[in-house]
Every structure is written in C-alpha cells, then in structure tokens.
C-alpha positions as CSV (number, residue, x, y, z in Angstrom):
1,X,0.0,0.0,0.0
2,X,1.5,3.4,-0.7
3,X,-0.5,7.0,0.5
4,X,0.4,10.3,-0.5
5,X,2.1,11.8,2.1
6,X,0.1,14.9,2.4
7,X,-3.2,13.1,1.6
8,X,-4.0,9.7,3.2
9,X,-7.2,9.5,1.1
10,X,-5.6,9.8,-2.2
11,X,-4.1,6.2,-2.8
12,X,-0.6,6.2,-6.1
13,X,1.2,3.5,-6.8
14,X,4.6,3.1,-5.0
15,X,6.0,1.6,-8.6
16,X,5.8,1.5,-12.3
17,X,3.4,-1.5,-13.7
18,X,0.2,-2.6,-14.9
19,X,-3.0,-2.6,-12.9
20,X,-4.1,-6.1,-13.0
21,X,-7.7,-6.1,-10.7
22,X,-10.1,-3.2,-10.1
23,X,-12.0,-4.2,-6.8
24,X,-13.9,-1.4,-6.4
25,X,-16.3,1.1,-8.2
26,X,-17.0,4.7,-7.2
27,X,-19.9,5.7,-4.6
28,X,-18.7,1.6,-2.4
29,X,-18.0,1.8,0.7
30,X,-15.1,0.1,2.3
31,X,-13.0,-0.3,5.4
32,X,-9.2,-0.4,6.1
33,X,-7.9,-3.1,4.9
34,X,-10.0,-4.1,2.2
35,X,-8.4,-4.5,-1.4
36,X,-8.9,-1.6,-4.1
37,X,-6.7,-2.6,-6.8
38,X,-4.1,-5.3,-7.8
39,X,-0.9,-3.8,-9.0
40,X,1.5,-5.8,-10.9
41,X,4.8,-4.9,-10.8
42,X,8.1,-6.6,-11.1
43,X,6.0,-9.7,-11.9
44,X,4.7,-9.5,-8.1
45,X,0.7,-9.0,-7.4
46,X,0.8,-6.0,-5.2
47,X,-2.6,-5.7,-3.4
48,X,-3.1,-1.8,-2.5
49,X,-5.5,-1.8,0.7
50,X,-8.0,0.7,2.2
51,X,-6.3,2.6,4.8
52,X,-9.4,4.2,6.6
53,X,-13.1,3.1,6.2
54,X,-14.3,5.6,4.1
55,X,-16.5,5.8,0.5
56,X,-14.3,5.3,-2.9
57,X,-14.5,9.0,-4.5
58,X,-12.8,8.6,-7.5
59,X,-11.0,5.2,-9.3
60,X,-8.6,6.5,-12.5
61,X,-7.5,3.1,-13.4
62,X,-8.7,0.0,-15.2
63,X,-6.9,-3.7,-15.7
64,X,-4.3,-3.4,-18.2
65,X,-3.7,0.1,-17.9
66,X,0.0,0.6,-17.1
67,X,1.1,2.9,-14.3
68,X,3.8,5.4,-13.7
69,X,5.4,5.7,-9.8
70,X,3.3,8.5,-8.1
71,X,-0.2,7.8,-10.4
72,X,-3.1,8.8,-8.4
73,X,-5.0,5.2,-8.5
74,X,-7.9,6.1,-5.7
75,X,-9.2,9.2,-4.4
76,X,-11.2,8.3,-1.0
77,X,-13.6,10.5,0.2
C-alpha cells in the first residue's frame, strides 16, 4: 500500500506497472484493509488496501492500464 504523504485518502502506486484487478467502483463503501486494486509490478501482485473506512470518491485506473510511480490510482472521500 503506498499513500500520498500529504493526503492519506488519495491512494498512487509506489512503482511502475500494470493494474491487474479493479476491486472497487466509485460511490462503495469500504474499510481499512479491504483491497482496491491489484498492481503488478516486477511480476509480483501488489494488493493496495483501504487505509481508513471511508467511500471510494474517484478510481482512475482500469486492468491493463499501465502505471507510472506517483499515479493517483484512488481518491477516498
């Protein structure tokens, strides 16, 4: 799981790679913990996780797309 330092609802990938999973759509509620999206990188299956219960806001990735380091994956609301 990677946060953006100044805003812990606003969920980047931590690496380059492809987005393998979308588990979540926008207006679903989640808690800490649960999976958002499967990140493939360095052919490992990085799982990035809820850190807060909140409401998905925004989701600006889809499976295949491929990611640079610092891309804004999830906003939370």
């Amino acid at each position: 799981m990677s946060i953006d330092k100044l805003d812990n609802k606003k969920l980047v990938a931590f690496i380059p790679g492809t987005i393998v999973d979308v588990k979540v759509k926008v207006g679903q509620q989640v808690k800490q913990g649960d999976i958002l999206v499967i990140l493939d990188a360095m052919k490992m299956h990085n799982r990035i996780l809820a850190p807060i219960n909140s409401t998905v806001k925004e989701v600006s990735v889809k499976p295949g797309d491929r990611v640079c380091k610092g891309f804004i994956m999830v906003v939370l609301e």
